[in-house]
Backbone of each chain as ProteinMPNN parsed JSONL, in Angstrom:
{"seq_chain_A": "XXXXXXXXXXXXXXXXXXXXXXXXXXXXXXXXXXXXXXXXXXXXXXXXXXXXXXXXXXXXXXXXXXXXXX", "coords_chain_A": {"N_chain_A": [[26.776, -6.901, -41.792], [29.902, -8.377, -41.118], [31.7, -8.831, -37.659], [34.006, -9.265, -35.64], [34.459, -10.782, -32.218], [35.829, -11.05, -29.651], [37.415, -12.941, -30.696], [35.418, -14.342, -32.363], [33.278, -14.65, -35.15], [30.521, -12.214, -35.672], [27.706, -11.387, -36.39], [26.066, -8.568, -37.522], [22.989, -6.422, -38.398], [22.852, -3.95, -39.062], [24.661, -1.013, -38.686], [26.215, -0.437, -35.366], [26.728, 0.922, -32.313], [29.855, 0.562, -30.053], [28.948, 0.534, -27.128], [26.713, -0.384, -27.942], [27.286, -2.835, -28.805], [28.52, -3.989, -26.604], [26.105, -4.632, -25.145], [24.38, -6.528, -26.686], [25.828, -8.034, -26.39], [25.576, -9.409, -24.286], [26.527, -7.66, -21.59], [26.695, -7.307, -18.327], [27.355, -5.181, -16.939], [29.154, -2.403, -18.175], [30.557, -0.735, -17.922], [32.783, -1.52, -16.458], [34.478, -2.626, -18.144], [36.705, -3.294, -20.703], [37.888, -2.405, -23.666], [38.905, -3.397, -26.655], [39.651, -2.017, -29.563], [40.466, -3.09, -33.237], [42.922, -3.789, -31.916], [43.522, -0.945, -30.506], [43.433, 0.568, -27.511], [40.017, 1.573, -26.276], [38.438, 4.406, -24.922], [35.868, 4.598, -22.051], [34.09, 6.751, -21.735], [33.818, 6.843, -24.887], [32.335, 4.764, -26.069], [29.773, 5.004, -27.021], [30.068, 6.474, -28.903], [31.459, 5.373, -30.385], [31.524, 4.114, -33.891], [30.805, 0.593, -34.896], [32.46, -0.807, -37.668], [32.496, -2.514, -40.834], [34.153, -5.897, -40.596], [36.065, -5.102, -38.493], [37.843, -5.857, -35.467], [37.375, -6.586, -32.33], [37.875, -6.793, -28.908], [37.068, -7.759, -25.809], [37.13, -7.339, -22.438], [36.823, -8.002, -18.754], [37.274, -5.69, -15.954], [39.575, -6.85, -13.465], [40.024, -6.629, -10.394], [40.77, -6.332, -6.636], [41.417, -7.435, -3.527], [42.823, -8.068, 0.136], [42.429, -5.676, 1.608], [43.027, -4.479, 4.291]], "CA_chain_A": [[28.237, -6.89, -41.778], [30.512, -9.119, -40.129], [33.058, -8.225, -37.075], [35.048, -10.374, -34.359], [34.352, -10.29, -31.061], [36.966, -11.673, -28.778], [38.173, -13.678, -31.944], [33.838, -15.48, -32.663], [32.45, -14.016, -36.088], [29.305, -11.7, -35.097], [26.654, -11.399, -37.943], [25.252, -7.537, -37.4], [22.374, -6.326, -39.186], [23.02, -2.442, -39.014], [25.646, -0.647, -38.049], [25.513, -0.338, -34.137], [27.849, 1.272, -31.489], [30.726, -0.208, -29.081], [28.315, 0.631, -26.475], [25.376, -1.16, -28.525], [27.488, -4.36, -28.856], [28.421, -4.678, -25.405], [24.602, -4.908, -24.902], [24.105, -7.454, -27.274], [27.212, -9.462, -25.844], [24.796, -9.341, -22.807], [27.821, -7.217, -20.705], [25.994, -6.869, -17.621], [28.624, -3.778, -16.149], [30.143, -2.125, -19.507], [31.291, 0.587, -17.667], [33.72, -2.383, -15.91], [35.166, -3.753, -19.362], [38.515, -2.102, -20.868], [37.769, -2.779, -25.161], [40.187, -3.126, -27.891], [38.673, -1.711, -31.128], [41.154, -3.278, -34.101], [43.93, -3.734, -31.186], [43.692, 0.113, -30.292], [42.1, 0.622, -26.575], [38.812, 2.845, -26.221], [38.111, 4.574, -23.491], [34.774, 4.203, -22.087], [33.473, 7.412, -22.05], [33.577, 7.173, -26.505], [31.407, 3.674, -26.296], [28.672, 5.301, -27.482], [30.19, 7.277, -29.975], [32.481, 4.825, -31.738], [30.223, 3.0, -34.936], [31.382, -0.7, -35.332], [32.41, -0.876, -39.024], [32.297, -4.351, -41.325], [35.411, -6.318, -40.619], [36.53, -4.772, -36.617], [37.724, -6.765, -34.439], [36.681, -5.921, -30.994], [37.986, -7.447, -27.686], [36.948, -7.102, -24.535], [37.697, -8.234, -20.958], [36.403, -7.631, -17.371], [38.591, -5.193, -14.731], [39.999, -7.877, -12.426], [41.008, -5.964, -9.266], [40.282, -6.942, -5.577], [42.408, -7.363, -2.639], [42.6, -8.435, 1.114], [42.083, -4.911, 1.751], [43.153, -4.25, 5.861]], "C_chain_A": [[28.751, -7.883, -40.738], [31.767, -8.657, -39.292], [33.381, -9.997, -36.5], [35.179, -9.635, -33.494], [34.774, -11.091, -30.56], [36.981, -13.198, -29.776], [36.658, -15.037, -32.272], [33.71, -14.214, -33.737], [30.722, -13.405, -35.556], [28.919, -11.086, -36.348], [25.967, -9.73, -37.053], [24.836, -6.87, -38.905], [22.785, -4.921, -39.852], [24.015, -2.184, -38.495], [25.53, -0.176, -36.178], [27.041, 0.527, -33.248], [28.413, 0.108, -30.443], [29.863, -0.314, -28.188], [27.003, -0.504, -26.59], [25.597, -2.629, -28.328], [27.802, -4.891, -27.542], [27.129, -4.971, -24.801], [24.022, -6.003, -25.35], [25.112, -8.562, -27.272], [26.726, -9.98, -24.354], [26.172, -9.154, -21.474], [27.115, -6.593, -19.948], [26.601, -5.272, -16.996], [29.518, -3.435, -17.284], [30.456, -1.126, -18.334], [32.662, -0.475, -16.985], [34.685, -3.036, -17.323], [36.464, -2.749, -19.798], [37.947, -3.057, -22.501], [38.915, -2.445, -25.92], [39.516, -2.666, -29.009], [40.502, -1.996, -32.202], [42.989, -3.084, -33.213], [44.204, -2.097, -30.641], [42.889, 0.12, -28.427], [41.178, 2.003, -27.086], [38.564, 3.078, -25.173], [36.189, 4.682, -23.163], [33.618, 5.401, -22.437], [33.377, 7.49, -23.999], [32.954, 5.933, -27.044], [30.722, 4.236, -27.44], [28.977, 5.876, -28.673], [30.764, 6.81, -31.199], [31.596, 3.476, -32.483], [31.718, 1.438, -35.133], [31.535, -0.487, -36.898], [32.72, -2.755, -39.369], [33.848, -4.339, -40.899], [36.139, -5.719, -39.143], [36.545, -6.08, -36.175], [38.17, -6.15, -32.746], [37.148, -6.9, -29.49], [37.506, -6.951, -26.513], [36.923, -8.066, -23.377], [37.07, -7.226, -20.0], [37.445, -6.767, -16.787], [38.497, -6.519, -13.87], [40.89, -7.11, -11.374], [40.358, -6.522, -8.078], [41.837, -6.502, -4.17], [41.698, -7.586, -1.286], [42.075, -6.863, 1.875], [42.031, -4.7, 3.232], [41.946, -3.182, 6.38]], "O_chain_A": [[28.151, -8.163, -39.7], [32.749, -8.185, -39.866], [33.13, -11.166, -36.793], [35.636, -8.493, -33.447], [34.272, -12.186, -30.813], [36.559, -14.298, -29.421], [36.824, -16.253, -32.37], [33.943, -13.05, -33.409], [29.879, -14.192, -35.125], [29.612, -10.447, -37.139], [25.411, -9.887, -35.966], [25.483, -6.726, -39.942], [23.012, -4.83, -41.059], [24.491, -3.03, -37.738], [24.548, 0.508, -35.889], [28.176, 0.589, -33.723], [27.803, -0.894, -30.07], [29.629, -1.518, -28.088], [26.495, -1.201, -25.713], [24.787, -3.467, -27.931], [27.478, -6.04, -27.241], [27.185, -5.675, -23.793], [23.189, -6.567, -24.641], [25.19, -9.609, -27.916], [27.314, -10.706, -23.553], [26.634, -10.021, -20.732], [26.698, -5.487, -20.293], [25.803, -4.388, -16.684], [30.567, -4.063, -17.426], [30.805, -2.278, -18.079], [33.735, 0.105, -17.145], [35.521, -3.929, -17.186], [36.946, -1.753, -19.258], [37.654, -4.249, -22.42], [39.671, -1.477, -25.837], [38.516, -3.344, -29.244], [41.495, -1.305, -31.973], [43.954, -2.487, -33.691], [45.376, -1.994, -30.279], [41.774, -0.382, -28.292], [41.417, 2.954, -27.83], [38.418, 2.197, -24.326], [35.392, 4.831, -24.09], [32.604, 5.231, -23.114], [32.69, 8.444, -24.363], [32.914, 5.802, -28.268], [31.015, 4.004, -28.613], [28.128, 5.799, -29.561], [30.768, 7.243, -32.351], [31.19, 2.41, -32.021], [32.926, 1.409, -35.372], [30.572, 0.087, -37.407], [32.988, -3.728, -38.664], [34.6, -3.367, -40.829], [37.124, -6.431, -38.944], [35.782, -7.035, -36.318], [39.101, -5.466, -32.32], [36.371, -7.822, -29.24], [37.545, -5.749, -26.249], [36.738, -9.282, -23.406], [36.832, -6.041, -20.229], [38.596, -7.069, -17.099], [37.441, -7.115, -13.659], [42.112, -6.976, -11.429], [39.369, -7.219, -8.306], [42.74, -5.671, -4.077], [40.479, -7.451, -1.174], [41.252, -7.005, 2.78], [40.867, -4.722, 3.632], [41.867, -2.87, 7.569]]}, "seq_chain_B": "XXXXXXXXXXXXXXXXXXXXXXXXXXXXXXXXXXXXXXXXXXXXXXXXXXXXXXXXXXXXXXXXXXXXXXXXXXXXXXXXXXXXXXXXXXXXXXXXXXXXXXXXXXXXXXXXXXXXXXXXXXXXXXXXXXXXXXXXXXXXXXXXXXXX", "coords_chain_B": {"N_chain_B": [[34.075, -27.481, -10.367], [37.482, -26.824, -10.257], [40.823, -27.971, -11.754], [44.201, -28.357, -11.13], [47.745, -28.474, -11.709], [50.328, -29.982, -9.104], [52.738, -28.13, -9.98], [51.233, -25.923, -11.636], [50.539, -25.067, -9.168], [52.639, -24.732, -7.676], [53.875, -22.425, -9.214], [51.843, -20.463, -8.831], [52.309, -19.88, -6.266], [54.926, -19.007, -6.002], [55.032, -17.045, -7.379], [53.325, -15.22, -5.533], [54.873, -15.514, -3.446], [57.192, -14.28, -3.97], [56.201, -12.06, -4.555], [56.193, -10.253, -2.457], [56.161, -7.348, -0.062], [54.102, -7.11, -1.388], [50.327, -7.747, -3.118], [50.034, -10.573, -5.28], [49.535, -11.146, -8.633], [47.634, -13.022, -11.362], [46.354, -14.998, -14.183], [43.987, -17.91, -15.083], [44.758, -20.307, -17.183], [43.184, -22.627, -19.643], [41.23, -25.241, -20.434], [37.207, -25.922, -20.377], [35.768, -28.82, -19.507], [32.804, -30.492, -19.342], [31.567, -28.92, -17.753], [33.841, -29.068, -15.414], [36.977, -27.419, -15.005], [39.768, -27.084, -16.313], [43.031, -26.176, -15.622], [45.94, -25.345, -17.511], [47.917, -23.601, -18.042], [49.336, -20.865, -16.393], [49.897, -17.942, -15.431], [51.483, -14.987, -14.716], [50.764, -12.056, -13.702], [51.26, -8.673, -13.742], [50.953, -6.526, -10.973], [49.296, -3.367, -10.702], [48.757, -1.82, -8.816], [50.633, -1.973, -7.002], [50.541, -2.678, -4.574], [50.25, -3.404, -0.92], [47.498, -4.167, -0.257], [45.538, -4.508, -1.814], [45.277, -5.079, -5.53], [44.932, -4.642, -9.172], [44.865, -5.753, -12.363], [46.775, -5.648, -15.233], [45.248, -3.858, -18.14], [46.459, -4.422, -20.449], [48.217, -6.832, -20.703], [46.375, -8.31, -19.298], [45.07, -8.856, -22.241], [46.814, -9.905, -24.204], [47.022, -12.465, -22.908], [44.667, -13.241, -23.245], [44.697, -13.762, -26.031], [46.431, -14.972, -26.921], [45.585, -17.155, -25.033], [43.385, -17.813, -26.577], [45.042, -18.714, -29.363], [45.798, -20.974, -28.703], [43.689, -22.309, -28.824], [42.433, -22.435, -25.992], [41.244, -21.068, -23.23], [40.312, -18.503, -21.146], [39.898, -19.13, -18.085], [40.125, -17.961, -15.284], [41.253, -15.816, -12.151], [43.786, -15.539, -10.231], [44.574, -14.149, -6.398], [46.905, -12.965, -4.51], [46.314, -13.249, -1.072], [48.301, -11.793, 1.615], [48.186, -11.459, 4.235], [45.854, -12.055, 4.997], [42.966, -14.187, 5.899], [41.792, -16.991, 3.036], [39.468, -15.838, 1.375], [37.315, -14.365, 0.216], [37.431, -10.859, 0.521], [35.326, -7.798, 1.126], [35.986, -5.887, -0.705], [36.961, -7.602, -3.048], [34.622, -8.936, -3.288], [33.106, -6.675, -4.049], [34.516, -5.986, -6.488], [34.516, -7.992, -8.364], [33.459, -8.786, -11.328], [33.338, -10.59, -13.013], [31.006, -13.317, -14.199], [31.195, -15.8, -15.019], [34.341, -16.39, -14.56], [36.708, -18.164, -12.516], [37.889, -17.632, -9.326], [40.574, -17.377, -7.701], [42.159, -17.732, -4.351], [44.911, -16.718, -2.735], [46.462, -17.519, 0.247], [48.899, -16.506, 2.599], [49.23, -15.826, 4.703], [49.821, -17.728, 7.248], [53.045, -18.152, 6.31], [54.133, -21.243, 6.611], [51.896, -22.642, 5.698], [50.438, -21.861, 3.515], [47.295, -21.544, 1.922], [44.961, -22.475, -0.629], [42.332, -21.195, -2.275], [39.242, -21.929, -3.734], [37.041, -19.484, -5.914], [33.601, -18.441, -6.708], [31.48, -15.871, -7.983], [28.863, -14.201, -7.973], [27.109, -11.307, -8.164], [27.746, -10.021, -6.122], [27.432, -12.57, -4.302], [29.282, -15.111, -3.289], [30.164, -18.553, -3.733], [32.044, -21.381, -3.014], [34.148, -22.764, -5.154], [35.418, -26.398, -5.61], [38.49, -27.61, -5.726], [40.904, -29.47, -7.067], [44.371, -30.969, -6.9], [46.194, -31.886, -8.94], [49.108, -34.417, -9.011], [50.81, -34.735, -10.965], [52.335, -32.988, -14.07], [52.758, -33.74, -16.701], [51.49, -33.041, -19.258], [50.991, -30.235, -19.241], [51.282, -26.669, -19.467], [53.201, -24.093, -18.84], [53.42, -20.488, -18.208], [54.747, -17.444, -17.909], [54.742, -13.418, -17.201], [56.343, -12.411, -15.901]], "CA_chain_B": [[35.476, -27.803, -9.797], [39.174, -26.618, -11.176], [41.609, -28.858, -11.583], [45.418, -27.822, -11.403], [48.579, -29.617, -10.884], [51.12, -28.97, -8.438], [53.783, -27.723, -10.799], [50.691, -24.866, -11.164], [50.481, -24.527, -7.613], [54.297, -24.183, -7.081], [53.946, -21.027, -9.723], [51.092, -19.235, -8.134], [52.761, -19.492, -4.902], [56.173, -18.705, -6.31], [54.898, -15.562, -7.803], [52.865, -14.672, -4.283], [56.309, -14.737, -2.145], [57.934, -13.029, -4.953], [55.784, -10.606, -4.722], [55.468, -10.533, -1.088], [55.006, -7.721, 0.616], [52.453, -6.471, -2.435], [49.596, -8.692, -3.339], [50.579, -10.62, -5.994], [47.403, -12.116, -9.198], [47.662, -13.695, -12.152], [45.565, -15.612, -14.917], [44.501, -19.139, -15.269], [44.263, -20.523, -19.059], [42.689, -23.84, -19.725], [39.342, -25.806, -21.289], [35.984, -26.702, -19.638], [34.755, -29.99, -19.267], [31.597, -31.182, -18.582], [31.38, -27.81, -15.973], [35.021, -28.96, -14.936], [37.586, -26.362, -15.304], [41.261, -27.924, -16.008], [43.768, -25.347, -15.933], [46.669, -25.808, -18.496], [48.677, -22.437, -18.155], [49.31, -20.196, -15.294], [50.234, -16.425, -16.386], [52.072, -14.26, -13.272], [50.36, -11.161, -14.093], [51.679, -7.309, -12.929], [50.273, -5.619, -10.334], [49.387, -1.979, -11.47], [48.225, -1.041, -7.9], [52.036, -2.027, -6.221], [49.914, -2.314, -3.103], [50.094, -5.016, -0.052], [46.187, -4.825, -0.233], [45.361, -4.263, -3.094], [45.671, -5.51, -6.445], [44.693, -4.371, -10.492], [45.729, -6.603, -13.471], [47.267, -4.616, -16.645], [44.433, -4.991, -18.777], [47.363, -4.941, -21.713], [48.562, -8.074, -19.8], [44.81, -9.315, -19.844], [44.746, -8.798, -23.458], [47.704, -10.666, -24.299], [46.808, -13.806, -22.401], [43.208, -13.792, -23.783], [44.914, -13.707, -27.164], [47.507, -16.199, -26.226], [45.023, -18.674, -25.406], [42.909, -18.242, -28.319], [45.662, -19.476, -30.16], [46.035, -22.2, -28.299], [42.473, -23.772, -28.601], [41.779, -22.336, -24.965], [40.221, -19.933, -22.595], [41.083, -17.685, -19.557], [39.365, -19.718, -16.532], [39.756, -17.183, -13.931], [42.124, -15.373, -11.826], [44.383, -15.761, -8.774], [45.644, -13.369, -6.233], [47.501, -13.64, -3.458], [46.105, -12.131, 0.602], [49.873, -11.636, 2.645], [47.999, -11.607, 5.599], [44.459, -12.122, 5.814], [42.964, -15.803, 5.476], [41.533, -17.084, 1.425], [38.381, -16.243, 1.577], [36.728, -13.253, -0.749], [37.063, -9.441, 0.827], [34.284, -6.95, 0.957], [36.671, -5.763, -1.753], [36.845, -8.805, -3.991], [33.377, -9.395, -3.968], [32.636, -5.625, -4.905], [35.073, -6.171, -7.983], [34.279, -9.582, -9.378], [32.838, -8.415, -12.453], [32.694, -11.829, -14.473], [30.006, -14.53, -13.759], [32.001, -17.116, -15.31], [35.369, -16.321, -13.784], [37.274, -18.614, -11.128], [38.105, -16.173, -8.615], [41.081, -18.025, -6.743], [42.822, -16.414, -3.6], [46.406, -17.683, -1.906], [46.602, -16.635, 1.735], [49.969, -16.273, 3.268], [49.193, -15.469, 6.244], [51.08, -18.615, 7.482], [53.554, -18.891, 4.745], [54.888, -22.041, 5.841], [51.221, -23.285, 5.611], [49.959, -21.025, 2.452], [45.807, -21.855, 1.955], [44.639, -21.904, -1.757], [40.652, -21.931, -2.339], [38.7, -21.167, -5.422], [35.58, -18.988, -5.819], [33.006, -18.43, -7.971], [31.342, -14.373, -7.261], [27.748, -13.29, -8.858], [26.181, -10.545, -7.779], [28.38, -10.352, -4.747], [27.049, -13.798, -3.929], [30.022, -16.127, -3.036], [30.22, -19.954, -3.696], [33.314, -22.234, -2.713], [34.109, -24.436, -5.814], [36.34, -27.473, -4.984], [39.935, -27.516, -6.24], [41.663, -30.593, -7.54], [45.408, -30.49, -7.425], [47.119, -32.952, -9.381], [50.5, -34.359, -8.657], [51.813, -34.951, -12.187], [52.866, -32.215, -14.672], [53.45, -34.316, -17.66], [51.663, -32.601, -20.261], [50.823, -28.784, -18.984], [52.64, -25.899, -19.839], [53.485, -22.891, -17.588], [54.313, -19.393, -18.734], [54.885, -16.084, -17.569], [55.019, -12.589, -18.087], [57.482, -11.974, -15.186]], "C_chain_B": [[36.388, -27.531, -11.007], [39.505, -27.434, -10.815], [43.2, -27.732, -12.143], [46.493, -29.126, -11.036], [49.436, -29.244, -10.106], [52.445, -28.505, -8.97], [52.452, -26.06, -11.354], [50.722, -24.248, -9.96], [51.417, -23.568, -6.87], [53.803, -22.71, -7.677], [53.224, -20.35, -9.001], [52.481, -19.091, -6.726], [53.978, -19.07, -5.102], [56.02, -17.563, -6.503], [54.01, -14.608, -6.682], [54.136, -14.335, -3.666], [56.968, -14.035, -3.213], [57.751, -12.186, -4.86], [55.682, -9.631, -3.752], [56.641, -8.824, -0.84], [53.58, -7.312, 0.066], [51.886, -7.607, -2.73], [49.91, -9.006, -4.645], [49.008, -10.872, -6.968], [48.114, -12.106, -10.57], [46.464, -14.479, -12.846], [45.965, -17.135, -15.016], [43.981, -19.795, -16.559], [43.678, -21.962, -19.019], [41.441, -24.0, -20.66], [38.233, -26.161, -19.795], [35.925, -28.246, -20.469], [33.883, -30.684, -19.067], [31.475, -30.383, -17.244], [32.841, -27.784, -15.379], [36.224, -28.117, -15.756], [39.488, -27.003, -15.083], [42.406, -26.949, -16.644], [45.262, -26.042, -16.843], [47.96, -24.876, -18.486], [48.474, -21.566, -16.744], [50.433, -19.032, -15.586], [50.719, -15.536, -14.91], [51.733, -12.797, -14.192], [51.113, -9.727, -13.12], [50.334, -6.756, -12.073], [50.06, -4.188, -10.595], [49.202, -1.118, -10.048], [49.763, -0.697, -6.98], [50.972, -1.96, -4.575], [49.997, -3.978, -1.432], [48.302, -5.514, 0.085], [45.233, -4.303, -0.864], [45.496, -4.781, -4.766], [44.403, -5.184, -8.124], [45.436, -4.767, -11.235], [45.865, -5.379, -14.533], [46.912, -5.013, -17.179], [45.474, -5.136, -20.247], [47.828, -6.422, -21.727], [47.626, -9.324, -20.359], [44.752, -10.128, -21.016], [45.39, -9.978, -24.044], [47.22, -12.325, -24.213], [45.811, -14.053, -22.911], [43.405, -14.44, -25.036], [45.61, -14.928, -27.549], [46.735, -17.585, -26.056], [43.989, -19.153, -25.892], [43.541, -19.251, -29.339], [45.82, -20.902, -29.919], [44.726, -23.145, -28.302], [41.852, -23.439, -26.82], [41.468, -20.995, -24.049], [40.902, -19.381, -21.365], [39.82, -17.949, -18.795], [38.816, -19.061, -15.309], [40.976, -16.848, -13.471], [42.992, -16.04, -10.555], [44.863, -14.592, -8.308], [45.697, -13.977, -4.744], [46.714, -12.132, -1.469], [47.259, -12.334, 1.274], [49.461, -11.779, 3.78], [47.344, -11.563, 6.626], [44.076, -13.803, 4.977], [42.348, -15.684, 3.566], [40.321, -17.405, 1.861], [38.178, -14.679, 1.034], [36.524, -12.069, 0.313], [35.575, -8.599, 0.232], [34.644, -6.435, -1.074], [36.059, -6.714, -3.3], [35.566, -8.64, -4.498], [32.762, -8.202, -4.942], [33.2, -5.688, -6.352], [34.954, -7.149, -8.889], [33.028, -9.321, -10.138], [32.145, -9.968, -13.414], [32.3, -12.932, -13.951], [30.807, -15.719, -13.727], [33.346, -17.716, -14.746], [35.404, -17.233, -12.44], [37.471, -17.577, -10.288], [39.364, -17.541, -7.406], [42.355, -17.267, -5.506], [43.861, -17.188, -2.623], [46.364, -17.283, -0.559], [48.024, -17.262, 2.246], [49.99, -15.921, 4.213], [50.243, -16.251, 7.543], [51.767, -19.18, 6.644], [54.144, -20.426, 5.028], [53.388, -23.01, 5.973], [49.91, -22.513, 4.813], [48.352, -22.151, 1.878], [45.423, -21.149, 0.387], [43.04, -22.022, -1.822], [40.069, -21.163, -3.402], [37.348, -20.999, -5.302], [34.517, -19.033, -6.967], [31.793, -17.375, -7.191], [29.943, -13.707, -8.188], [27.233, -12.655, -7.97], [26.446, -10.385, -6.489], [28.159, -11.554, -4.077], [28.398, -14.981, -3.916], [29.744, -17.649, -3.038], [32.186, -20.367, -3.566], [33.329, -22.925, -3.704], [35.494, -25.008, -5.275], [37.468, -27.153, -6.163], [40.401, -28.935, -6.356], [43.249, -30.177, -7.826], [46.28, -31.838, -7.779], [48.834, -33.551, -8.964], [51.516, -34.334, -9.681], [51.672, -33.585, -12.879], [53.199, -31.975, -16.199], [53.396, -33.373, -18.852], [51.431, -30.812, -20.708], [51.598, -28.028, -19.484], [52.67, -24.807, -18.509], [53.902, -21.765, -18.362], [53.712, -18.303, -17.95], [55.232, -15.036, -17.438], [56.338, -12.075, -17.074], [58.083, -12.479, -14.342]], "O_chain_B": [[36.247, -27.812, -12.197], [39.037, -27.995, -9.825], [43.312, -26.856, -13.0], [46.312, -30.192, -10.447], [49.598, -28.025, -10.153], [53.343, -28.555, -8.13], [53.088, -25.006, -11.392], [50.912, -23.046, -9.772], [51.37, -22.575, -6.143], [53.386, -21.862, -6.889], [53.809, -19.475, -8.362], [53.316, -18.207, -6.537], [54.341, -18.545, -4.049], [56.766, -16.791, -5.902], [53.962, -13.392, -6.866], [54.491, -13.189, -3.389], [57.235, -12.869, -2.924], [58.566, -11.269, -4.954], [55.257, -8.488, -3.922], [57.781, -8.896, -1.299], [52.478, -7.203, 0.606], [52.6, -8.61, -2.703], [50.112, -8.05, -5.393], [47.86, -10.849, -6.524], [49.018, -11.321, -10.856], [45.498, -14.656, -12.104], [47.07, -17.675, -15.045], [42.789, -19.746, -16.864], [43.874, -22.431, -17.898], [40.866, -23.18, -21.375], [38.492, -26.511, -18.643], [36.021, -28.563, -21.655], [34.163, -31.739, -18.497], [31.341, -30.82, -16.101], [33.22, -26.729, -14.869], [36.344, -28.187, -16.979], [40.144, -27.233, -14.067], [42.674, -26.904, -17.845], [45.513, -27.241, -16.723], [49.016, -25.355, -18.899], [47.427, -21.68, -16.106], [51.604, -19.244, -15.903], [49.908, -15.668, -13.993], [52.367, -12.512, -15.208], [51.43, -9.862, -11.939], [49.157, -6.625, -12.412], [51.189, -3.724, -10.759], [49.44, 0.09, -10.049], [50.037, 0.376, -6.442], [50.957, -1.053, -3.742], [49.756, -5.184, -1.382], [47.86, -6.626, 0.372], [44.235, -3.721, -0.438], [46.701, -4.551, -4.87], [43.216, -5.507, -8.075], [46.622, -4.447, -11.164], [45.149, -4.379, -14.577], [47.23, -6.165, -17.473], [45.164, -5.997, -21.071], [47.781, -7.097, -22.756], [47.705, -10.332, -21.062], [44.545, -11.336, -21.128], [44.726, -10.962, -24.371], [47.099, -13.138, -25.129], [45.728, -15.242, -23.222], [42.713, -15.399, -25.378], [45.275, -15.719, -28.432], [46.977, -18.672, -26.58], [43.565, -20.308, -25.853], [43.009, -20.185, -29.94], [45.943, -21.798, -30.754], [44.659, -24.317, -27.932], [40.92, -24.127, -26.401], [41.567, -19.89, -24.581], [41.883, -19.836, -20.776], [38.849, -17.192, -18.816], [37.819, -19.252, -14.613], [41.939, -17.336, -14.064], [42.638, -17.11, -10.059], [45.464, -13.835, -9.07], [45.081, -14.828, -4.104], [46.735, -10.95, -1.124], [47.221, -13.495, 1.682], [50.267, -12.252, 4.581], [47.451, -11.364, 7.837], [44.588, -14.359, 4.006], [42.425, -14.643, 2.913], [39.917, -18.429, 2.413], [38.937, -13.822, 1.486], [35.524, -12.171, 1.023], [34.975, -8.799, -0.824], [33.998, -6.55, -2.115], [35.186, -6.538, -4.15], [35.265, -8.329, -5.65], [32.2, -8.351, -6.028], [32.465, -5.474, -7.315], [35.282, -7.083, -10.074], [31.877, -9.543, -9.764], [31.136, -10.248, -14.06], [33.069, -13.6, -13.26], [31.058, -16.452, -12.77], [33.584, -18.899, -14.504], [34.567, -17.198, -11.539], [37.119, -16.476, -10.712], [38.919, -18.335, -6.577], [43.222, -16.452, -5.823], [43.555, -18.125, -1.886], [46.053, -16.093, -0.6], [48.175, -18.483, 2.261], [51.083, -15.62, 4.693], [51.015, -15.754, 8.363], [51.543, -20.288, 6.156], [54.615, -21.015, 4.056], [53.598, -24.164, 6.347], [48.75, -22.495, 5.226], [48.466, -23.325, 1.525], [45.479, -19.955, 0.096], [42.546, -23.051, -1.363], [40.363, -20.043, -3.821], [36.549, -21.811, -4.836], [34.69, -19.651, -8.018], [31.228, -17.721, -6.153], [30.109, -12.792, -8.995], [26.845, -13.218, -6.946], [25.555, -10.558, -5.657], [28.828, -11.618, -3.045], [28.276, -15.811, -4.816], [28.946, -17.979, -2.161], [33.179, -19.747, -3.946], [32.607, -23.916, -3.602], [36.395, -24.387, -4.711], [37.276, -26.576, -7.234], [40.095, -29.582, -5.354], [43.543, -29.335, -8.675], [46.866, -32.59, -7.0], [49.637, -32.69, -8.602], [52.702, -34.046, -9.523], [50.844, -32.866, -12.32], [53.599, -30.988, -16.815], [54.375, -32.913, -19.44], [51.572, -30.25, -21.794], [52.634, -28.457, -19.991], [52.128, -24.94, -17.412], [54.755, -21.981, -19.223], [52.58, -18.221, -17.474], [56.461, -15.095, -17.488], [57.237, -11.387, -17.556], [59.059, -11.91, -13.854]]}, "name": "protein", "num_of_chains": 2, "seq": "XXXXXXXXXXXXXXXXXXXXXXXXXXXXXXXXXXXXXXXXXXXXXXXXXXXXXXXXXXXXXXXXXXXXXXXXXXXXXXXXXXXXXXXXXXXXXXXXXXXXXXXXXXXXXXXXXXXXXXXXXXXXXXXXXXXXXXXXXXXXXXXXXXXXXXXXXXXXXXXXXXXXXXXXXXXXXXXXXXXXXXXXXXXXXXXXXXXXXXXXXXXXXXXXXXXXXXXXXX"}
């Protein structure tokens, strides 16, 4: 099946989890990412649980936080 | 090395004292080059933390801009935020949060605003590097936008 991952066509063989594909997007810190599944967010704890289907499109981005921190 | 021009520059720093006395951060959109990083867009992102030392982007925000410069043929570069009143140079903080390899990591210091210090990072594995900054003087064909 084919999805879209941060808008690149991704060829998967089997059906795999959110969790699965951030693995195979080589996402060193998934627990750090914030995902869109079909523009919806997911929260992280339901990675594992939510199956990629053909045709998803899947975004995902880093947390970007920091600060000078006194 | 990034490259910006100073019609970028002005914005970051426009949207630092704006923001001033919370830390301000923002996204920077652009293409690679041959490793060189030539920013094109400069995004004034919300603070979610409201904090003077502190700062969390709205990853809705994120989203947006990622999406934004898809369309456009280009990429999100790396970030900026602003320190009110410690020098530009990566916190214990920072480094613990700099999640993305690839990411600029660039940080404004205000400390002496009328002599505001920009410097751009680059953050693996808590491991800090300095990359060099290029700031252009022209403007001609860039764009600028932002969400606030």
């Amino acid at each position: 099946m084919i999805v879209k991952v941060n808008g690149n066509e991704v060829v998967l063989e089997k059906a795999i989890s959110l969790k699965e594909l951030l693995v195979v997007q080589q996402v060193r810190t998934p627990e750090y990412v914030t995902v869109q599944l079909n523009n919806e967010f997911i929260s992280a704890g339901s990675f594992e649980d939510t199956l990629i289907k053909d045709g998803d499109e899947i975004e995902f981005l880093y947390f970007m936080g920091g600060g000078q921190a006194l | 090395m990034i490259i910006l021009t100073k019609e970028h520059y002005r914005r970051i720093l426009a949207h630092a004292l704006d923001s001033l006395p919370l830390e301000a951060c923002g996204l920077l959109v652009g293409s690679i080059e041959e490793d060189v990083k030539i920013v094109k867009k400069v995004y004034g992102l919300t603070n979610m933390d409201q904090s003077p030392e502190h700062f969390t982007m709205d990853p809705r925000e994120q989203f947006d801009v990622m999406k934004d410069a898809r369309k456009s043929g280009l990429v999100v570069l790396g970030n900026f935020h602003s320190h009110p009143a410690t020098p530009a140079r990566p916190s214990a903080e920072d480094m613990r949060l700099a999640y993305d390899p690839e990411a600029s990591y660039l940080i404004l210091s205000l400390r002496d605003q009328e002599k505001p210090v920009l410097k751009s990072f680059r953050i693996r594995e808590r491991e800090v590097e300095e990359e060099p900054i290029t700031i252009l003087s022209g403007n001609d064909s860039f764009e600028e936008k932002a969400f606030s």
